[in-house]
N, C-alpha and C positions, 0 to 999 in steps of 0.2 A: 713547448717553449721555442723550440726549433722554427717552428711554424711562425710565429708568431713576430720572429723576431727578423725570420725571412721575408715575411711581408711587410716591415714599416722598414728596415735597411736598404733590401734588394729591389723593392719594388715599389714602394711607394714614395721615397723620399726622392730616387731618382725619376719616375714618370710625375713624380708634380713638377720639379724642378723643370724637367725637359717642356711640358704643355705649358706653366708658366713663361719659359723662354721664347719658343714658339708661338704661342694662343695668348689668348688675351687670358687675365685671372682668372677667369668666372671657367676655363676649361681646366683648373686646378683640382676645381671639384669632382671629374672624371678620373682623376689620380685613384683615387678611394677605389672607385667600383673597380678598376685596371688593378689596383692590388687585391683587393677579394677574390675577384677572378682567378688571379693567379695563385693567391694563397690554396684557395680549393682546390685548382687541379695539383699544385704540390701536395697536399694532403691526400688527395684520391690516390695520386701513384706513389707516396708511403704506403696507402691503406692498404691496395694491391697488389703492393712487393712484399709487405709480410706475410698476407695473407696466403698468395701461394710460396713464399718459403720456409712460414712457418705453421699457419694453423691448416691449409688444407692436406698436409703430409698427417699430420695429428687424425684426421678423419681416416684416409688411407692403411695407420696401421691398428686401428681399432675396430677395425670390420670383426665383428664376431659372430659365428655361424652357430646355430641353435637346434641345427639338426641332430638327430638320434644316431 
């Protein structure tokens, strides 16, 4: 929800507004892709700050040795 709500707030209501003041309307429609863009890389570096804060420690102490 985080996501989601980062991208039509922070990122897309301001980069249309800004290309519509700027550009003509028809670069309004470049707003979208400029928020997708962005939504995905904030979602990557969520993905890969839990991941190594929380799932890749999870592999680390579950190493289990099977020798005799």
């Amino acid at each position: 929800m985080l996501i989601s709500i980062t991208r039509q707030l922070v990122f897309l209501l301001p980069v249309a507004y800004l290309l519509g003041h700027f550009f003509t309307l028809d670069a309004v429609w470049y707003a979208f892709i400029i928020a997708e863009s962005s939504a995905l890389a904030l979602s990557l570096f969520f993905f890969f700050r839990v991941y190594k804060k929380r799932i890749q420690p999870l592999y680390a102490t579950s190493q289990v040795s099977f020798s005799d």
